[in-house]
C-alpha positions as CSV (number, residue, x, y, z in Angstrom):
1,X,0.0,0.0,0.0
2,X,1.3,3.5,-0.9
3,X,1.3,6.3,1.6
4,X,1.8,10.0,1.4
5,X,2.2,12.7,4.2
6,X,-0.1,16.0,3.3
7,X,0.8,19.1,4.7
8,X,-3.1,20.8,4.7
9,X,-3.2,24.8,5.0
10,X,-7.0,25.7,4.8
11,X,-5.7,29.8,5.2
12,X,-8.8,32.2,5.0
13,X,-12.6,32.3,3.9
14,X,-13.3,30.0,1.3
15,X,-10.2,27.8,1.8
16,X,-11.2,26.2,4.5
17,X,-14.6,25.5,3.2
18,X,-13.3,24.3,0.2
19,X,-10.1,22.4,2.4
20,X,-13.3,20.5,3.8
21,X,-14.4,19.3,0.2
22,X,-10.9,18.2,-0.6
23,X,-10.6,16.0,3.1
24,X,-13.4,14.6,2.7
25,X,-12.9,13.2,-0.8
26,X,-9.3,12.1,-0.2
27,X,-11.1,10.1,2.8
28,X,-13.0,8.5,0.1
29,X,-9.9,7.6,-2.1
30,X,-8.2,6.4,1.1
31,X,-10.6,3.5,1.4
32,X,-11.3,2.8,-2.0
33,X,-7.8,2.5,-3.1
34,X,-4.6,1.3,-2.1
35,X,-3.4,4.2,-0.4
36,X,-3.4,5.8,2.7
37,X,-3.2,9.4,3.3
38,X,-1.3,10.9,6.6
39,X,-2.3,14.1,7.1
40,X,-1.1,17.7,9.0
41,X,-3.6,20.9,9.5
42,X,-1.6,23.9,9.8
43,X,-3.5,27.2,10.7
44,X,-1.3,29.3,8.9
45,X,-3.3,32.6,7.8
46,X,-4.1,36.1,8.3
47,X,-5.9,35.3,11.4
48,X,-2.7,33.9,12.5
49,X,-0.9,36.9,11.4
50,X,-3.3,39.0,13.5
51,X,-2.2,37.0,16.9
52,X,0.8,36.4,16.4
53,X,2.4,38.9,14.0
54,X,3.2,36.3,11.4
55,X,1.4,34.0,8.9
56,X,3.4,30.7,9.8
57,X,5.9,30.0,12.4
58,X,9.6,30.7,11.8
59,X,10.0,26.8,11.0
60,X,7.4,26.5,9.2
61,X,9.5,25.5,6.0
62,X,10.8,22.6,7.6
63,X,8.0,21.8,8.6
64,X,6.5,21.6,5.3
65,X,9.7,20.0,3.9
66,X,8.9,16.7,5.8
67,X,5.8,16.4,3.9
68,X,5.2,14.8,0.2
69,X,2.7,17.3,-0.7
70,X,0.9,20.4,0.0
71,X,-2.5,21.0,-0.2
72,X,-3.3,24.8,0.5
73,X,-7.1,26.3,0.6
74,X,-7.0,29.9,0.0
75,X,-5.1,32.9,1.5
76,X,-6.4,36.5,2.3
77,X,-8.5,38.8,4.1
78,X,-9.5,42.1,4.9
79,X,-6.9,44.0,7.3
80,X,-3.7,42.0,6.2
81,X,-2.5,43.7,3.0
82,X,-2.5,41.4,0.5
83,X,1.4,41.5,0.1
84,X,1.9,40.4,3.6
85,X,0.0,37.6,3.4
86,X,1.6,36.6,-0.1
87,X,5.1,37.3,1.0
88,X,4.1,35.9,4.6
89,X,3.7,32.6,3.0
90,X,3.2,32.0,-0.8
91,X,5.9,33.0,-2.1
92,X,8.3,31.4,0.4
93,X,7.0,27.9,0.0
94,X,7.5,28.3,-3.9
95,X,11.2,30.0,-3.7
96,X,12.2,27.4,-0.5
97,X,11.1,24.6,-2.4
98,X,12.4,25.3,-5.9
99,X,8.7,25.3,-7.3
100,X,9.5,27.3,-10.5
101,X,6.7,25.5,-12.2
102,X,3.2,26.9,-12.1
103,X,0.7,24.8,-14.4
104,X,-2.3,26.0,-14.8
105,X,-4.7,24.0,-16.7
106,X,-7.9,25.2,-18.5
107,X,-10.8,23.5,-20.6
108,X,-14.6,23.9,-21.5
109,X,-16.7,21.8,-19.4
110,X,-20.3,20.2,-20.7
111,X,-23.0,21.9,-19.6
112,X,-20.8,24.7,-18.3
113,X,-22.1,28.4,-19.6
114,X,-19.1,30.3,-20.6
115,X,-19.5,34.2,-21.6
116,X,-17.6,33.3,-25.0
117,X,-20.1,32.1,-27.8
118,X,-20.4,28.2,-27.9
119,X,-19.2,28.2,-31.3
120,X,-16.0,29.7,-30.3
121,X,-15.2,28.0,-27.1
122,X,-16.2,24.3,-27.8
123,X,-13.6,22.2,-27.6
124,X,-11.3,24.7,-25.7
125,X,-8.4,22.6,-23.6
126,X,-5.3,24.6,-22.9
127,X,-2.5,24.5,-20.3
128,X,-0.7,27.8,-19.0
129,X,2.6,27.3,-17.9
130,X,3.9,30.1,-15.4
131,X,7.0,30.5,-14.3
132,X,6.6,30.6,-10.8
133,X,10.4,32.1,-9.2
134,X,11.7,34.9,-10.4
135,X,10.5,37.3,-13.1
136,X,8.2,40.5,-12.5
137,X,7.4,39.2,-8.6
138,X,11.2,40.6,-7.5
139,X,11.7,41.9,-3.9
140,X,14.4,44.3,-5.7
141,X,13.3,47.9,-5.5
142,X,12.5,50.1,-3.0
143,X,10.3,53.7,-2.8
144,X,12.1,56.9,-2.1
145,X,11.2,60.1,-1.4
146,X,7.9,61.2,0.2
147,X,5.2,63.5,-0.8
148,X,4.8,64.3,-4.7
149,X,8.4,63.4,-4.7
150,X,8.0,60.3,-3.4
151,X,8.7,57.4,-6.3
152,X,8.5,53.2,-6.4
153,X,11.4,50.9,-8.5
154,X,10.3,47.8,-8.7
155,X,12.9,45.3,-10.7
156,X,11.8,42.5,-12.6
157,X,14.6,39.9,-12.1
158,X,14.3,37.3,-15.4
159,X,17.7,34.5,-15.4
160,X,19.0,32.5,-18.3
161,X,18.5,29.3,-15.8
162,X,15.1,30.0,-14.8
163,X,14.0,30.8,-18.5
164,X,15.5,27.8,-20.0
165,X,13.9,25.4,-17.3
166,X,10.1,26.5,-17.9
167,X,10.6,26.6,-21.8
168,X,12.1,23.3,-20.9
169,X,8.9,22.1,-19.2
170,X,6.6,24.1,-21.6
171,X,8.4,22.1,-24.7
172,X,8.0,18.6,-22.6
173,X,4.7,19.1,-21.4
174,X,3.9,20.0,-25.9
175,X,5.7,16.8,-27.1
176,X,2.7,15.2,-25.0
177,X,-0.6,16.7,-26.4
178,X,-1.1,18.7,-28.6
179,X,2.6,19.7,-30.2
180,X,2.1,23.7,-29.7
181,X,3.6,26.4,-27.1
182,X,2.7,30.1,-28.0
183,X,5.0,32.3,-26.0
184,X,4.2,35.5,-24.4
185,X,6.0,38.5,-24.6
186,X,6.4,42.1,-24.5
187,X,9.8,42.6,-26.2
188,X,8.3,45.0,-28.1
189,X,8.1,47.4,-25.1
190,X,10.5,45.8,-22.4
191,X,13.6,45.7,-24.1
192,X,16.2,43.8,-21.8
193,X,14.4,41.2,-19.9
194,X,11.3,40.2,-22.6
195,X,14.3,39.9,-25.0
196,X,15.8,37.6,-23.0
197,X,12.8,35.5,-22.7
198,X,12.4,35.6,-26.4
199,X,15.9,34.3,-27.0
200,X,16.4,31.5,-24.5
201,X,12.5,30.3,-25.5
202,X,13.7,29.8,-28.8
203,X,17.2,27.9,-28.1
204,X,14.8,25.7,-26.3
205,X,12.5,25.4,-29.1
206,X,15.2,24.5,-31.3
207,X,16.1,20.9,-29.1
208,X,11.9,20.1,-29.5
209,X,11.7,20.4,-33.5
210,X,8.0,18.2,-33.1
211,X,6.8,21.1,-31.2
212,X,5.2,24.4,-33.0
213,X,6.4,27.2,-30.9
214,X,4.7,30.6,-31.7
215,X,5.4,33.8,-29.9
216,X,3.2,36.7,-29.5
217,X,2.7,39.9,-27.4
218,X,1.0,39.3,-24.5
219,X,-2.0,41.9,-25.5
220,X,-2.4,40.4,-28.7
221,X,-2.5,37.2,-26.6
222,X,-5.0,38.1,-24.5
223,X,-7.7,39.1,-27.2
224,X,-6.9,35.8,-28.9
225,X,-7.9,34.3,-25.7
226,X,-11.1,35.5,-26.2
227,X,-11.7,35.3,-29.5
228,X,-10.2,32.0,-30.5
229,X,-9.2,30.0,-27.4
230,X,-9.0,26.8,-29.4
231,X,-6.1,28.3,-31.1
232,X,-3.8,27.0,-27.5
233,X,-2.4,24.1,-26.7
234,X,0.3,25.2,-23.9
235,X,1.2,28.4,-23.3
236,X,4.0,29.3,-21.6
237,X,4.6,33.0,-19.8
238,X,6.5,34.7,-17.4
239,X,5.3,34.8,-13.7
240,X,3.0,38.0,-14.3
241,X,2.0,37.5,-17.6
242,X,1.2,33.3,-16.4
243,X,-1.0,35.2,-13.8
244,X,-3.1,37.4,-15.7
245,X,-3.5,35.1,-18.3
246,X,-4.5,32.0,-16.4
247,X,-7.3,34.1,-14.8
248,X,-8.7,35.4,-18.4
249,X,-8.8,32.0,-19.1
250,X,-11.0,30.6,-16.3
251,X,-13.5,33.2,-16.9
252,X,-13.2,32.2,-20.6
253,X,-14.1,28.9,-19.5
254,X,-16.8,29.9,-16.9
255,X,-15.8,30.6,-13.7
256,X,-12.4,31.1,-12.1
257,X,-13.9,29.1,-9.1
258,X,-13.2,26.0,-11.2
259,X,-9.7,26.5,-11.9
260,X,-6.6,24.4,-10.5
261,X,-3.4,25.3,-10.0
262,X,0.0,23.3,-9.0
263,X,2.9,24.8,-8.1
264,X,5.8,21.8,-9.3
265,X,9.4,21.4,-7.9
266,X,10.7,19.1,-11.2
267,X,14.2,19.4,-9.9
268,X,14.2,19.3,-6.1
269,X,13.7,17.1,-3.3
270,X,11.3,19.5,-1.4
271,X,7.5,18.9,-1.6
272,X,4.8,20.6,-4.6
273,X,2.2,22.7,-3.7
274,X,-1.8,22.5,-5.3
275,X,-4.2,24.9,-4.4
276,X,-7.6,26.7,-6.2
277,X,-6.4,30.1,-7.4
278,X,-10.0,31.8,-6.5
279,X,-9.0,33.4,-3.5
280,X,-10.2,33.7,-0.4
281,X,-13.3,35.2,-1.5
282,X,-14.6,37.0,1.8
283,X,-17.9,38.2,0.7
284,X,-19.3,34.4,0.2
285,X,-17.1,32.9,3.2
286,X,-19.3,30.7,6.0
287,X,-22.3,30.6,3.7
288,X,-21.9,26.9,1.9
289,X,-21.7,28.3,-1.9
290,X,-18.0,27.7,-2.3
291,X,-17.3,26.4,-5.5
292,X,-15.1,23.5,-4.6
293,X,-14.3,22.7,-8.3
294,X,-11.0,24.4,-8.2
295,X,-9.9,22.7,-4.9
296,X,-11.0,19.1,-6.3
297,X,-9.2,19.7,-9.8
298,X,-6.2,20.8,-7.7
299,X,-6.4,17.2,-5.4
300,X,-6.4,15.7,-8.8
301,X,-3.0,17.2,-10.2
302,X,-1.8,16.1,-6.9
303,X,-3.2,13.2,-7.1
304,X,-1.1,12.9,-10.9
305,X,1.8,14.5,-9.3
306,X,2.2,11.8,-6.8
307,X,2.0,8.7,-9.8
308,X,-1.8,7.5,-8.3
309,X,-3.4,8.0,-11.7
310,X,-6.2,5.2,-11.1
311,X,-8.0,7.5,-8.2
312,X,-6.9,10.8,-10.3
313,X,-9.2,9.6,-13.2
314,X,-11.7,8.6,-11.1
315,X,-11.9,12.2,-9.4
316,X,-11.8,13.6,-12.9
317,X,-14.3,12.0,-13.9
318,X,-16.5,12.5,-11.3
319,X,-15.8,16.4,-11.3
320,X,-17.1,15.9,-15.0
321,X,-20.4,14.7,-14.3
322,X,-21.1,17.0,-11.6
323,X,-20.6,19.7,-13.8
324,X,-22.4,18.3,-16.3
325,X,-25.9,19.2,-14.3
326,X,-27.1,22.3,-12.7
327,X,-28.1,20.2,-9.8
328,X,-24.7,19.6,-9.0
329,X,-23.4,22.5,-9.6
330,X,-22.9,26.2,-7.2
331,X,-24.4,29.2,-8.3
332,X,-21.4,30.7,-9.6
333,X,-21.6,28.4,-12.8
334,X,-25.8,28.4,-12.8
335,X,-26.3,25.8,-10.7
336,X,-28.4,25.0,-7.4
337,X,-26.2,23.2,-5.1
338,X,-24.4,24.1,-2.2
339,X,-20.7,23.2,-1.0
340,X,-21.5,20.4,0.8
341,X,-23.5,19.0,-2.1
342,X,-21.4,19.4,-4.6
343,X,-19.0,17.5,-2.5
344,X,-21.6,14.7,-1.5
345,X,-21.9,14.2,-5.2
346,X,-18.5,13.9,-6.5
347,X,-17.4,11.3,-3.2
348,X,-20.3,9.2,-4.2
349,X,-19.4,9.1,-8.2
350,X,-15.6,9.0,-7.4
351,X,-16.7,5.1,-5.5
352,X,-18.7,4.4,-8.6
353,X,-15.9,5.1,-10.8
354,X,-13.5,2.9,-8.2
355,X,-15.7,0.0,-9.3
């Protein structure tokens, strides 16, 4: 029997309804399959920043580096600036633990309603791959001056190294669907470190000749987003670009309450990170409407991520049918059902799919 140590981090509002979905169903795969799940809550969040001053303890990274896995809920709330309780923990798990890739995948659902015109979304299945280390979210720069004086730098901090490695990935993660990275970039307008990214990107492409690399401005991106999502396969983008991108993309798609995200360590012996990139969504927090689609999809890459593909299908699939029927789904994609349904459903149809 195969077993894995979780490291859970519920965080604010939503998260830890949707951190509920996400136990109970790994309950379910528990004892369906042959695998057993050990598991450790950590309160780390803006309520813990507001007793004690901090949004996890000062060992908190070796705490989580004795873990396979890490399954985080949401982070965020009103009173904690939303760059202390990013830098408070976020972006310290992903830098400690070498987790430079960000995948962010993306697809039309049946029975889903999508703002973009059926016609022009059907058949939509994309992947965004961010780089998640270094790029426009620097801590170089500084504010000086006060006043009307006063003025921000903030550096964007792009390296051969961490280029190469997430075209690397980007090429990889091609070669096994659909054969096609488009590129974003700006080079057009950021001259030093968007050339950069162009460069490396294509001495990468070069190595992967059964891969179709196209690169485009981000802006152009974006409308092509909208107007012809089919047109992606995997895109690949810098940390902000990944961002803003893999956002437009959920709400292409429906609802960014359905989309996953995992934060990979390819190289490294530390653990990956998978968490809904919703938010913490405090005006719906405590009242059972969470979508937990984004949470569930997230257990799934984990699920991948940690070579159990027999219960990740059978999540998939039962993440599928929910969404399939307005009974099973939350209001946020037209549906009826609360949290707690939602999650009642899926358990039930991840059993089925077991037998």
């Amino acid at each position: 029997m195969a077993g894995f140590s979780l490291a859970l981090i519920p965080g604010d509002g939503i998260g830890v309804e949707v951190m509920e979905s996400a136990r109970q169903v790994l309950g379910v795969v528990q004892s369906t399959y042959d695998v057993t799940f050990t598991t450790t809550e950590l309160d780390w969040s803006c309520e813990r920043y507001h007793r004690t001053g901090a949004m996890m303890p000062t060992d908190g990274l070796d705490v989580l580096g004795r873990h396979d896995a890490i399954l985080l809920g949401a982070v965020g709330w009103p009173g904690v600036p939303d760059h202390v309780s990013l830098w408070g923990l976020l972006i310290p798990i992903r830098r400690a633990f070498t987790q430079y890739v960000n995948l962010r995948p993306m697809r039309i659902f049946d029975g889903v309603p999508a703002p973009v015109r059926p016609e022009i979304a059907a058949g939509t299945d994309f992947v965004v791959v961010r780089e998640n280390s270094e790029g426009e979210y620097s801590e170089v720069g500084g504010r000086i001056g006060q006043g009307a004086s006063e003025v921000a730098l903030q550096e964007s901090t792009f390296s051969r190294t961490g280029v190469q490695r997430i075209a690397e990935y980007a090429m990889r993660l091609a070669e096994r669907r659909g054969g096609r990275v488009h590129s974003a970039t700006k080079s057009n307008g950021i001259i030093h470190t968007m050339t950069l990214w162009d460069e490396v990107v294509d001495e990468v492409a070069a190595r992967h000749p059964d891969v179709t690399v196209r690169r485009e401005h981000v802006d152009a991106m974006a409308a092509r987003m909208v107007m012809r999502p089919t047109d992606f396969d995997v895109v690949v983008a810098s940390n902000l670009f990944g961002d803003i991108l893999s956002d437009l993309a959920a709400a292409v798609c429906g609802s960014i309450g359905i989309a996953p995200s995992a934060n990979l360590a390819p190289d490294g012996p530390g653990p990956s990170m998978f968490e809904p990139v919703h938010g913490s969504a405090p005006d719906i927090a405590g009242q059972g409407i969470a979508n937990p689609i984004g949470m569930l999809w997230s257990v799934v890459l984990m699920l991948e991520h940690l070579r159990l593909p027999a219960p990740a299908a059978a999540l998939m699939a039962a993440i599928e049918s929910s969404l399939r029927d307005p009974a099973t789904r939350t209001a946020d994609l037209g549906g009826t059902a609360s949290t707690g349904e939602v999650t009642e459903y899926i358990k039930a149809r991840v059993s089925e799919e077991s037998g």
